[in-house]
N, CA, C and O atoms as a printed pandas DataFrame, in Angstrom:
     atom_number atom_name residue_name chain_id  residue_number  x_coord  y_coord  z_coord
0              1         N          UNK        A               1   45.338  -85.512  -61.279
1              2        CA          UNK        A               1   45.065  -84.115  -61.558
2              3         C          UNK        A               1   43.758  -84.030  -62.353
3              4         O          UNK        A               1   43.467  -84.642  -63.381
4              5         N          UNK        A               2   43.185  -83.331  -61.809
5              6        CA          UNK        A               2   41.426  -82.956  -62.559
6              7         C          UNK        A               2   41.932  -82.257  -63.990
7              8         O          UNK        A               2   42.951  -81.604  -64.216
8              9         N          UNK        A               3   40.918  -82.611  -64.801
9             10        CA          UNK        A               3   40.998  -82.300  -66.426
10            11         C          UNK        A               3   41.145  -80.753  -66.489
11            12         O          UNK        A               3   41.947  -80.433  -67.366
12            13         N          UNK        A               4   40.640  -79.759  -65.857
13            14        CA          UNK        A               4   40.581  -78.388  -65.622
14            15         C          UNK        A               4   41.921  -78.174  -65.436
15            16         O          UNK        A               4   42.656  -77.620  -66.254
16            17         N          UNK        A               5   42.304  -78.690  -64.169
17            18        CA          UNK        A               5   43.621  -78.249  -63.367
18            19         C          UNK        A               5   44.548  -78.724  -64.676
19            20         O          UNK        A               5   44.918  -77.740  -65.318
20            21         N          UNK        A               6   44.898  -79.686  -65.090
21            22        CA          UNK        A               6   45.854  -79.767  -66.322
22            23         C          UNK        A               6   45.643  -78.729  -67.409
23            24         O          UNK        A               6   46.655  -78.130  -67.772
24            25         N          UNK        A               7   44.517  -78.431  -67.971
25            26        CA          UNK        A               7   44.520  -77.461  -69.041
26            27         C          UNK        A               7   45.089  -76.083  -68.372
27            28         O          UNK        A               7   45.795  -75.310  -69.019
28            29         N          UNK        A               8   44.785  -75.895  -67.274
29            30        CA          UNK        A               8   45.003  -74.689  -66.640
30            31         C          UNK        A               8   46.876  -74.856  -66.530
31            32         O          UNK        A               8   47.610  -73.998  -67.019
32            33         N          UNK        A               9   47.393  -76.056  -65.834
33            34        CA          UNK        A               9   49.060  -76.413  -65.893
34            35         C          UNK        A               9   49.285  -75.715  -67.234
35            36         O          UNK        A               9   49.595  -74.528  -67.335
36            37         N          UNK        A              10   49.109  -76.521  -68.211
37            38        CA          UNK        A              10   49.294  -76.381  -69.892
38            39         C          UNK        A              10   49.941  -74.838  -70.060
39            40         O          UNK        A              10   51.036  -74.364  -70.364
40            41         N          UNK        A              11   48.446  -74.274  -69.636
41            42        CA          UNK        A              11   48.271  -72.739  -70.251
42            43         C          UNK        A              11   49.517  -72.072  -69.353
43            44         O          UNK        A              11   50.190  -71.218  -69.930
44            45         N          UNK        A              12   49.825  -72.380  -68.116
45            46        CA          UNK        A              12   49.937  -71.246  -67.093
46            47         C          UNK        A              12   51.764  -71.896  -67.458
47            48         O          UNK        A              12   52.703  -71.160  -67.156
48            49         N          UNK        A              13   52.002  -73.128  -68.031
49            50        CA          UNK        A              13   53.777  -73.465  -68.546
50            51         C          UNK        A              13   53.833  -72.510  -69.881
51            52         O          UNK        A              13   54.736  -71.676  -69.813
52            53         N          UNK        A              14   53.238  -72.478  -70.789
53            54        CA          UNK        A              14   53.259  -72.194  -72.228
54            55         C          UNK        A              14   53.373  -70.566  -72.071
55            56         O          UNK        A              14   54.216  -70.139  -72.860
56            57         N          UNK        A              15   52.783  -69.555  -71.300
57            58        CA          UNK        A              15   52.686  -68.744  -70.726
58            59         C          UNK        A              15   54.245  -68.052  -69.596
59            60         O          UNK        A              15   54.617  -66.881  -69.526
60            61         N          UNK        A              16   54.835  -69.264  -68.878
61            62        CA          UNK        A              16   56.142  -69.283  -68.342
62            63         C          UNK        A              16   56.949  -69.841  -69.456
63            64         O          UNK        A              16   58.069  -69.444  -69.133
64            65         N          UNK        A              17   57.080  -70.407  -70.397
65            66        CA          UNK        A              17   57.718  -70.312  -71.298
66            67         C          UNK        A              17   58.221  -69.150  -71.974
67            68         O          UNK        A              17   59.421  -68.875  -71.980
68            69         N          UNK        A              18   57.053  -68.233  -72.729
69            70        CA          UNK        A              18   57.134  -66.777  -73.214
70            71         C          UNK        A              18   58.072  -65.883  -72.520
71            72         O          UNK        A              18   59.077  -65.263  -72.870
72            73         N          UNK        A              19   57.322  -66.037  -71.262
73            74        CA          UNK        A              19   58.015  -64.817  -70.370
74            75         C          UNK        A              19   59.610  -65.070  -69.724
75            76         O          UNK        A              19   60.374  -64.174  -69.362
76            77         N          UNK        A              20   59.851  -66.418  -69.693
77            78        CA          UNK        A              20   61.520  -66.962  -69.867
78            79         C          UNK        A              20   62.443  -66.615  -71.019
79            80         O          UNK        A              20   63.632  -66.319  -70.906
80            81         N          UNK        A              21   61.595  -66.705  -72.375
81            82        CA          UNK        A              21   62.114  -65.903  -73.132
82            83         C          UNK        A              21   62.193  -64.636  -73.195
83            84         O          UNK        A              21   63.229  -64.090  -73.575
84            85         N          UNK        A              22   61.000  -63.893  -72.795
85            86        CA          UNK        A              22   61.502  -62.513  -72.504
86            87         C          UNK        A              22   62.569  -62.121  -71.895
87            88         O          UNK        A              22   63.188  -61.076  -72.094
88            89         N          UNK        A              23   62.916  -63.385  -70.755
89            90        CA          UNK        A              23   64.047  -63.048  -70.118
90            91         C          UNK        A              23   65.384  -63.022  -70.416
91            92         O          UNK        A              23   66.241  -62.188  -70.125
92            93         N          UNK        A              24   65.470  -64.397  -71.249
93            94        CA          UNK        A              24   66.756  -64.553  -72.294
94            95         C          UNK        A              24   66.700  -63.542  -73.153
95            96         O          UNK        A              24   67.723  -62.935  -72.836
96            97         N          UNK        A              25   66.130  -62.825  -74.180
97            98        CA          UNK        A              25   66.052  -62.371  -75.100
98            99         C          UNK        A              25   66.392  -61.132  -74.487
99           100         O          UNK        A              25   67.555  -60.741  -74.386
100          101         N          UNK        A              26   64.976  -60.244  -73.904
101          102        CA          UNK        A              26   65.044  -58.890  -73.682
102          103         C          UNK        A              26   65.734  -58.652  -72.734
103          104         O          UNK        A              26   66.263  -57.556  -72.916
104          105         N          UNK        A              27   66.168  -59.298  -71.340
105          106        CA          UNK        A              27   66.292  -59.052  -70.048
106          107         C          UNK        A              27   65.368  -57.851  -69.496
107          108         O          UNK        A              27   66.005  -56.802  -69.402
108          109         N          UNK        A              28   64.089  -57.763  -69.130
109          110        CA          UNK        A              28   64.096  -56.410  -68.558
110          111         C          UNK        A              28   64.407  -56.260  -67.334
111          112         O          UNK        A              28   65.039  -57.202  -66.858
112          113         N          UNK        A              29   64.185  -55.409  -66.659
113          114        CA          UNK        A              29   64.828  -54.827  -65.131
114          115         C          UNK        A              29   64.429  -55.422  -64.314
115          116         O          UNK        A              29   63.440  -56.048  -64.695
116          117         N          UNK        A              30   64.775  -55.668  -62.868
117          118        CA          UNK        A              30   64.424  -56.134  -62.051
118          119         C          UNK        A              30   62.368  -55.884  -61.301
119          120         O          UNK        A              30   61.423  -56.580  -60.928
120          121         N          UNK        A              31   62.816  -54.124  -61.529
121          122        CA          UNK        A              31   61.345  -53.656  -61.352
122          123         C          UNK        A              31   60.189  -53.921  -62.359
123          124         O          UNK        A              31   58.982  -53.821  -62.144
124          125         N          UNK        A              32   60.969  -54.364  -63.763
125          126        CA          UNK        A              32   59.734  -54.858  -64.305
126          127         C          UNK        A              32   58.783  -56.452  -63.897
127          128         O          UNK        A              32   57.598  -56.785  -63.893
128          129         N          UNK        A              33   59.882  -56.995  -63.641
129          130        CA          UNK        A              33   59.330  -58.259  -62.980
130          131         C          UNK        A              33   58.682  -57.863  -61.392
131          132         O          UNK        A              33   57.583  -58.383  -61.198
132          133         N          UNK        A              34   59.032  -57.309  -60.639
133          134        CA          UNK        A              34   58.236  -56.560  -59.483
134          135         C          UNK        A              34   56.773  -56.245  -59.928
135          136         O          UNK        A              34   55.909  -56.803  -59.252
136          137         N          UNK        A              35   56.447  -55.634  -60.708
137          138        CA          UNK        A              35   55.362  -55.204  -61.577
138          139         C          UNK        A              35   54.502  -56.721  -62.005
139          140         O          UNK        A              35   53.587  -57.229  -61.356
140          141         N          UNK        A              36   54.939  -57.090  -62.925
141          142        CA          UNK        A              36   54.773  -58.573  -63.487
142          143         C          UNK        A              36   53.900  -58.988  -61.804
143          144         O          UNK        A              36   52.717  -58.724  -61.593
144          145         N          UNK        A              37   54.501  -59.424  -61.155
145          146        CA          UNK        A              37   54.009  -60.666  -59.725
146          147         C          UNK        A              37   53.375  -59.346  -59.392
147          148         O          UNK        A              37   52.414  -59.280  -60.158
148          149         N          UNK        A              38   53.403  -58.243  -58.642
149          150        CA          UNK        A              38   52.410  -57.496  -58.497
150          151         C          UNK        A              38   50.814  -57.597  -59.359
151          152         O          UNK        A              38   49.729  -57.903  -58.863
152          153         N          UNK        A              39   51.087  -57.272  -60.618
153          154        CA          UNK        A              39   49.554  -57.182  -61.370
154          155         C          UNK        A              39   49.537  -58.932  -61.322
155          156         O          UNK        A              39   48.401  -59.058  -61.781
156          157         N          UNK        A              40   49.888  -60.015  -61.146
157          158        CA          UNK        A              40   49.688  -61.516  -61.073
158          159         C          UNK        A              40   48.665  -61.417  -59.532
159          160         O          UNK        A              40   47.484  -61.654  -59.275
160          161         N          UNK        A              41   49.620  -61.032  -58.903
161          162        CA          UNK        A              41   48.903  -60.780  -57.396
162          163         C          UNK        A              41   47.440  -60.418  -57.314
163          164         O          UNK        A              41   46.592  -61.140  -56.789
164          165         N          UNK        A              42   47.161  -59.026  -57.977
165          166        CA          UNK        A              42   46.130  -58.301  -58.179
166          167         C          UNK        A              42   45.151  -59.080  -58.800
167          168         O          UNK        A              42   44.227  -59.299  -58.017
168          169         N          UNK        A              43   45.012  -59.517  -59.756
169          170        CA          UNK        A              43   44.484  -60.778  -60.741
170          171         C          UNK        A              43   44.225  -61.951  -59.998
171          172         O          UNK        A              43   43.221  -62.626  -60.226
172          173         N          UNK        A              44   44.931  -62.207  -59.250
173          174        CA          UNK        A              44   44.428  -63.496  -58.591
174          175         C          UNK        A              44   43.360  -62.919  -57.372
175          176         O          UNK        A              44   42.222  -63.387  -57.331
176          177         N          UNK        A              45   43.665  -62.184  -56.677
177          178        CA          UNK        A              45   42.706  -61.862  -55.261
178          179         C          UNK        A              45   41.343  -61.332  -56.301
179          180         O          UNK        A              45   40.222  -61.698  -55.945
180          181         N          UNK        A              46   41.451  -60.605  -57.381
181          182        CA          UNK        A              46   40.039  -59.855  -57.902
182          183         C          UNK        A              46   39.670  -61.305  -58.101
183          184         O          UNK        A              46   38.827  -61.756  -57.326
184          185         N          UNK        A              47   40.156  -62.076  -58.990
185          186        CA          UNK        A              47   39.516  -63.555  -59.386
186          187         C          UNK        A              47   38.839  -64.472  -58.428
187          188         O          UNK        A              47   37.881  -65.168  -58.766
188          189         N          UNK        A              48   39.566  -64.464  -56.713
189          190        CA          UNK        A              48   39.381  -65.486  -56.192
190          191         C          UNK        A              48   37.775  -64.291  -55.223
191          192         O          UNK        A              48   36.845  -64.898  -54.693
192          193         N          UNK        A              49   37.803  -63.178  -55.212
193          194        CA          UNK        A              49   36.288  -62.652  -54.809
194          195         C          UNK        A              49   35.852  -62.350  -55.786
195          196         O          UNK        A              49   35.193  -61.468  -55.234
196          197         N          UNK        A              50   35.495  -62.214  -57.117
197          198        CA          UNK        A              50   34.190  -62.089  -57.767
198          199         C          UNK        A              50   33.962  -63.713  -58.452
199          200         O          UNK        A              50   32.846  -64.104  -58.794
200          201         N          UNK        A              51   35.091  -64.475  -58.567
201          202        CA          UNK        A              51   34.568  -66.004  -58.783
202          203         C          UNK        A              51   33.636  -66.270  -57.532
203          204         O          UNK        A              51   32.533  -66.810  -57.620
204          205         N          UNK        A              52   34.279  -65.772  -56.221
205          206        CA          UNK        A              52   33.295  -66.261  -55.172
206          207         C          UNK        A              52   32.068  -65.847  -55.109
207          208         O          UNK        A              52   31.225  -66.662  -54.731
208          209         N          UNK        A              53   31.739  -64.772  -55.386
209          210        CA          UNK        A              53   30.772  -64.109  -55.755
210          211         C          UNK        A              53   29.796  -64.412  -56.375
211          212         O          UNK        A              53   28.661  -64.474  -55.901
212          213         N          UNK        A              54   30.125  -64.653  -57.569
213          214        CA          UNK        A              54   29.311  -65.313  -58.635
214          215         C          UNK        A              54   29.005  -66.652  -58.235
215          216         O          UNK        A              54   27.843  -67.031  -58.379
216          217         N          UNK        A              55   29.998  -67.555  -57.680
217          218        CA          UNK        A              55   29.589  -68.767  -57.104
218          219         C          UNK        A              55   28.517  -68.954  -56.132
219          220         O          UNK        A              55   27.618  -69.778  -56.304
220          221         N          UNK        A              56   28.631  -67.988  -54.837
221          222        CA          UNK        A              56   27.815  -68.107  -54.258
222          223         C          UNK        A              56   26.029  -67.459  -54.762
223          224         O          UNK        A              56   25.022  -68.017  -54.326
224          225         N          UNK        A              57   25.956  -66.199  -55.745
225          226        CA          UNK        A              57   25.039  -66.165  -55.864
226          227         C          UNK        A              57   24.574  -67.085  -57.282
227          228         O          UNK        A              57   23.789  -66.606  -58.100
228          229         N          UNK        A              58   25.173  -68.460  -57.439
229          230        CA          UNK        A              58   24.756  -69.352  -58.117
230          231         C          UNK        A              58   24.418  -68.461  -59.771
231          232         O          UNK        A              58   23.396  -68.357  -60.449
232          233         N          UNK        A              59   25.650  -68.007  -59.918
233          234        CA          UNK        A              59   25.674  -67.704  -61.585
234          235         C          UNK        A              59   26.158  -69.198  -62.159
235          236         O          UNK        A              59   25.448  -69.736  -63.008
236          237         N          UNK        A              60   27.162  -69.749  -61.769
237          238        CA          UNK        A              60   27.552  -70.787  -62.400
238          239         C          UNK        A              60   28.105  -71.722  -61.773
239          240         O          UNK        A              60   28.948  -71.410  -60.932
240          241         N          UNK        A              61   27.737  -73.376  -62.037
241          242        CA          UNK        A              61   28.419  -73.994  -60.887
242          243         C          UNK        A              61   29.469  -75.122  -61.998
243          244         O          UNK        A              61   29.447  -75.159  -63.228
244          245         N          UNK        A              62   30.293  -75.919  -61.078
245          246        CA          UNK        A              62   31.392  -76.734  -62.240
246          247         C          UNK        A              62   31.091  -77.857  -61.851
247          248         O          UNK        A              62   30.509  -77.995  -60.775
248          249         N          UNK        A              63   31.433  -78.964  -62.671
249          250        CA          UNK        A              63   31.425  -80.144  -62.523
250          251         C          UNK        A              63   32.434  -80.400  -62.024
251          252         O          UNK        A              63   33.540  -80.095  -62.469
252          253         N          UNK        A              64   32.174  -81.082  -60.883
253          254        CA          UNK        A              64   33.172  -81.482  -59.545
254          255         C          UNK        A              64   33.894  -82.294  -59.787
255          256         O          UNK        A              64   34.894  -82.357  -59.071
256          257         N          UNK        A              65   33.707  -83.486  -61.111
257          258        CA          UNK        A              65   34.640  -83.962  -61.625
258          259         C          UNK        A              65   35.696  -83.637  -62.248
259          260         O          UNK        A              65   36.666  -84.392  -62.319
260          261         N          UNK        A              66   35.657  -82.575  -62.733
261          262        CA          UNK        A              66   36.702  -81.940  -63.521
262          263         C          UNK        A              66   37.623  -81.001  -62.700
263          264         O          UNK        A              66   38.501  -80.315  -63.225
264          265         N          UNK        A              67   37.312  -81.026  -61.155
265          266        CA          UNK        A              67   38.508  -80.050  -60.261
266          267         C          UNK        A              67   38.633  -81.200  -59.409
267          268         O          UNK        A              67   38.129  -82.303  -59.197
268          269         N          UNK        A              68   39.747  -80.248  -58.932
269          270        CA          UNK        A              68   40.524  -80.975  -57.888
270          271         C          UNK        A              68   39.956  -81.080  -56.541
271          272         O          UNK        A              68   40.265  -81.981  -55.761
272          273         N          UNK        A              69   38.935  -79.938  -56.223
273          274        CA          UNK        A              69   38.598  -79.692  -55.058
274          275         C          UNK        A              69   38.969  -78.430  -53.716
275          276         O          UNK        A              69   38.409  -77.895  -52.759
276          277         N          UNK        A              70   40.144  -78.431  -54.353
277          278        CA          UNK        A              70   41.212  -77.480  -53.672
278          279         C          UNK        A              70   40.351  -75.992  -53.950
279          280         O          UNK        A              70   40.006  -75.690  -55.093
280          281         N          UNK        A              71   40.108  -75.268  -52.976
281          282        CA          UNK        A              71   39.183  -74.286  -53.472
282          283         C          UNK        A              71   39.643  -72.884  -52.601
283          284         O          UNK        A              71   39.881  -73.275  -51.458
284          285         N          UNK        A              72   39.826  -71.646  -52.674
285          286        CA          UNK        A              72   40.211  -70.545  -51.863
286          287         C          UNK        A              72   39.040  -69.861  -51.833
287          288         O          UNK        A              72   38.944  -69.218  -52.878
288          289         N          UNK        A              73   38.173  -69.712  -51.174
289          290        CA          UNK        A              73   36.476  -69.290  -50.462
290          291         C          UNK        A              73   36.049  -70.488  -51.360
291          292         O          UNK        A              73   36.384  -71.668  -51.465
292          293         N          UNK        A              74   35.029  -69.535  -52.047
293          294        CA          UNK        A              74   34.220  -70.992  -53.444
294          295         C          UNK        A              74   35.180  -70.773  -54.784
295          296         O          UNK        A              74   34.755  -71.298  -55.813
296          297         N          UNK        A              75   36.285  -70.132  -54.856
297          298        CA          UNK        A              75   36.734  -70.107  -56.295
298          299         C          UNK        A              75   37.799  -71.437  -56.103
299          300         O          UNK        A              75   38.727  -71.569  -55.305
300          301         N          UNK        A              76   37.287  -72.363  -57.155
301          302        CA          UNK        A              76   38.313  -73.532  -57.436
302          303         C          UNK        A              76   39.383  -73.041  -57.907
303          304         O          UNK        A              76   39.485  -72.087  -58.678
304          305         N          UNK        A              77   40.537  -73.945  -57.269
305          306        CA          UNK        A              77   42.002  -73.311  -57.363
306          307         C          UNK        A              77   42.741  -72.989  -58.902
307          308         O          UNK        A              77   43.606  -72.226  -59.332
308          309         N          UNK        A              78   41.749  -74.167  -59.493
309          310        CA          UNK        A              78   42.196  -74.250  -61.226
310          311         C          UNK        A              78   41.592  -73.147  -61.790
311          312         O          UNK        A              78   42.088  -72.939  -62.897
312          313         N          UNK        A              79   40.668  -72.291  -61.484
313          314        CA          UNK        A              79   40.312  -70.639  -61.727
314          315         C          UNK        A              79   41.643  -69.832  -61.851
315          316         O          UNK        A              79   41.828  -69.131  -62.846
316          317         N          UNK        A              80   42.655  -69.926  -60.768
317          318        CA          UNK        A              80   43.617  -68.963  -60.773
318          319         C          UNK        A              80   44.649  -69.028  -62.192
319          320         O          UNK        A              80   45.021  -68.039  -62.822
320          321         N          UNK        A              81   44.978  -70.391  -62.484
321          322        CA          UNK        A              81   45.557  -70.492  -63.594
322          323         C          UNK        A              81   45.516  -69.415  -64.885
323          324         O          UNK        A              81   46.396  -69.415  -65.745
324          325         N          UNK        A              82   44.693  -68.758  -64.894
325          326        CA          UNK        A              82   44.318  -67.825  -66.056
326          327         C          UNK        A              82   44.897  -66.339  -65.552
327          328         O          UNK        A              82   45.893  -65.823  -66.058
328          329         N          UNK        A              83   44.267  -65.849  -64.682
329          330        CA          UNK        A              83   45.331  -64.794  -64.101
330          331         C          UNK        A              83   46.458  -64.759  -64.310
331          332         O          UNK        A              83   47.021  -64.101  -65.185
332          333         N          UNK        A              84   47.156  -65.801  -63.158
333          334        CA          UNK        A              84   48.711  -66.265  -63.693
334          335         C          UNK        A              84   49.639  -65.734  -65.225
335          336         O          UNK        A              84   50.551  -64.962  -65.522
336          337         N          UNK        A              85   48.566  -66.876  -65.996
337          338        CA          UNK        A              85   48.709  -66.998  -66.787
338          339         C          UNK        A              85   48.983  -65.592  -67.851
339          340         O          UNK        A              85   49.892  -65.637  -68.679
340          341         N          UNK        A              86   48.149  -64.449  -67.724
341          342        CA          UNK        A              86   47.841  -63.224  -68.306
342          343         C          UNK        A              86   49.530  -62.601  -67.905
343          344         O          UNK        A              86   50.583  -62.540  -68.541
344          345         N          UNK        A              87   49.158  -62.259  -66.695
345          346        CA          UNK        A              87   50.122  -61.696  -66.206
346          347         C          UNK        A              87   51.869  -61.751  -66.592
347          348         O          UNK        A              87   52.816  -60.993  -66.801
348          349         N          UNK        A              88   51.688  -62.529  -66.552
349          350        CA          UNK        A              88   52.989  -63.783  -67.172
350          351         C          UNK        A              88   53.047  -63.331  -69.186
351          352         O          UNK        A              88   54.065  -62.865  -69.699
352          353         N          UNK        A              89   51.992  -63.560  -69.836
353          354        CA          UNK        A              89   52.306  -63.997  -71.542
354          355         C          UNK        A              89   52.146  -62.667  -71.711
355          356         O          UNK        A              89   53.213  -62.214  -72.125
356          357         N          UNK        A              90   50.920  -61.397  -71.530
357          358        CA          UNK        A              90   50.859  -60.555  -71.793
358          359         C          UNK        A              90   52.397  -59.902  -71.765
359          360         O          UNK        A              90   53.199  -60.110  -72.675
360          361         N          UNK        A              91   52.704  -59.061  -70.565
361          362        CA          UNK        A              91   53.843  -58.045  -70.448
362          363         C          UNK        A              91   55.077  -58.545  -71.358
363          364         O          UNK        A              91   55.925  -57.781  -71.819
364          365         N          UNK        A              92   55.048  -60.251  -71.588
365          366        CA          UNK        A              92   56.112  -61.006  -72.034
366          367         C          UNK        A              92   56.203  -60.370  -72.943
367          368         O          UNK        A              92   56.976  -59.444  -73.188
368          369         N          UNK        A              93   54.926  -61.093  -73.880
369          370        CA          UNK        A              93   54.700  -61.000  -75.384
370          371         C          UNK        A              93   54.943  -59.442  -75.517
371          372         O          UNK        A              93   55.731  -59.117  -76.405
372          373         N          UNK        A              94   54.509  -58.668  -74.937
373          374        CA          UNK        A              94   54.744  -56.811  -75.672
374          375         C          UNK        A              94   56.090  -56.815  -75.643
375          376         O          UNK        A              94   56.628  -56.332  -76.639
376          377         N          UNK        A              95   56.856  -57.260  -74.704
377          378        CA          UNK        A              95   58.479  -56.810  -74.585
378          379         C          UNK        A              95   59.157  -57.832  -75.487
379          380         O          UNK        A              95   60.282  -57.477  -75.839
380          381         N          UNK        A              96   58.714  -59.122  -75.992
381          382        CA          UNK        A              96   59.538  -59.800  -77.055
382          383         C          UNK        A              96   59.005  -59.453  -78.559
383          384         O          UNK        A              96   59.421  -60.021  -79.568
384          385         N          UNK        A              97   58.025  -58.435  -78.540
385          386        CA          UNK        A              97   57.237  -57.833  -79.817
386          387         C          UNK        A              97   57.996  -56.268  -80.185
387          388         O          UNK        A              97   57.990  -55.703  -81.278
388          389         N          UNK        A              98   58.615  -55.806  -78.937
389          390        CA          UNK        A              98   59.124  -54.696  -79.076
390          391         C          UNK        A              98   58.153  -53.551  -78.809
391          392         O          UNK        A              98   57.176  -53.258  -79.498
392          393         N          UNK        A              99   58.659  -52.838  -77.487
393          394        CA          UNK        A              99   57.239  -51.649  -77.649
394          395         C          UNK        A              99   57.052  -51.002  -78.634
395          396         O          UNK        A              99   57.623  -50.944  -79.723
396          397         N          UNK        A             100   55.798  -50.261  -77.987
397          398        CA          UNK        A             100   55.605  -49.341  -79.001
398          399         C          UNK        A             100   55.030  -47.726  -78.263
399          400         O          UNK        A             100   54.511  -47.675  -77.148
400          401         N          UNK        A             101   55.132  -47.185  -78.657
401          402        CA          UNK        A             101   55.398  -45.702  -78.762
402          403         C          UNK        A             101   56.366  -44.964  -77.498
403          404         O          UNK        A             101   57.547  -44.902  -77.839
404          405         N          UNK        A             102   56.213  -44.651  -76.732
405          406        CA          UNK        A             102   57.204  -43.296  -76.214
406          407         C          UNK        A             102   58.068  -44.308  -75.268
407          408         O          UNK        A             102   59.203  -43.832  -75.273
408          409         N          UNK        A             103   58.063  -44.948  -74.828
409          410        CA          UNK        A             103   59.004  -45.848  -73.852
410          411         C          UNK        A             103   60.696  -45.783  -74.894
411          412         O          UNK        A             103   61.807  -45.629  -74.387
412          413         N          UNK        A             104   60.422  -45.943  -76.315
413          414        CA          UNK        A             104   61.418  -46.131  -77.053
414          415         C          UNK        A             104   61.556  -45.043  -77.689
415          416         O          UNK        A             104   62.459  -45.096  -78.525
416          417         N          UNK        A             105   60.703  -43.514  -77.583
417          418        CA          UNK        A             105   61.248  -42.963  -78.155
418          419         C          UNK        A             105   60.094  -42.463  -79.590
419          420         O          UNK        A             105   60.022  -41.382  -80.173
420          421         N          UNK        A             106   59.657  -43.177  -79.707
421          422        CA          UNK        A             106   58.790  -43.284  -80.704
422          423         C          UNK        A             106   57.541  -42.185  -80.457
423          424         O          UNK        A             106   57.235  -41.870  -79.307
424          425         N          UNK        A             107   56.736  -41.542  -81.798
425          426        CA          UNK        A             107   56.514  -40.524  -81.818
426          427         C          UNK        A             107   55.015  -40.823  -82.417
427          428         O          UNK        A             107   54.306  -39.856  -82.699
428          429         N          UNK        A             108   54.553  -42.098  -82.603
429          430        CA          UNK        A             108   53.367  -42.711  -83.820
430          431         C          UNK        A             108   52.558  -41.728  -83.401
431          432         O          UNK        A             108   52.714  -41.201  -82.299
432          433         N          UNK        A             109   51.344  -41.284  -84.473
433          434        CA          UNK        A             109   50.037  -40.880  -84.314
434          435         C          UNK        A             109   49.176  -41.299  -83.419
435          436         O          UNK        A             109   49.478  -42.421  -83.011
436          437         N          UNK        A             110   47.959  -40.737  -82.808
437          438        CA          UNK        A             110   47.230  -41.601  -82.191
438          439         C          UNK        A             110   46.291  -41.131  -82.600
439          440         O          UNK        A             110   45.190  -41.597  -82.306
């Protein structure tokens, strides 16, 4: 496994960790997890065309040692890991933090 692709594993378990606990802890609904892989979905296709993008008009290139090779257009596959990853810790983390304002009821200033 390329040094990238592991940090990217790391992030994208530590990340499914959180959101497992969200699951034990909070349970939310079925449709919230619908949502969850939806915006994961979304995140990955924007990632895998403007990484390509940028790749091809040579904003930035990677050291080929550090991927795997595995690539979807020019975005290396270890790119997606971070998406994933968002998708997954974000929604987690707010629902094992407890929302905040009108979902619960709540009335705060803005």
């Amino acid at each position: 496994m390329s040094t990238y692709g592991a940090l990217g594993c790391v992030v994208v378990a530590v990340a499914a960790a959180v959101a497992l606990a969200c699951a034990v802890r909070v349970r939310p609904p079925a449709r919230w997890w619908g949502r969850v892989a939806l915006v994961a979905l979304v995140l990955v296709v924007l990632t895998t065309v403007f990484d390509s993008l940028m790749i091809a008009a040579d904003l930035y290139r990677y050291d080929e040692a550090t991927l795997s090779g595995v690539r979807i257009g020019l975005t290396p596959v270890e790119d997606l890991a971070w998406p994933v990853a968002a998708a997954l810790l974000l929604p987690a983390t707010w629902e094992l933090l407890g929302r905040r304002g009108t979902e619960r009821g709540d009335r705060g200033a803005s």
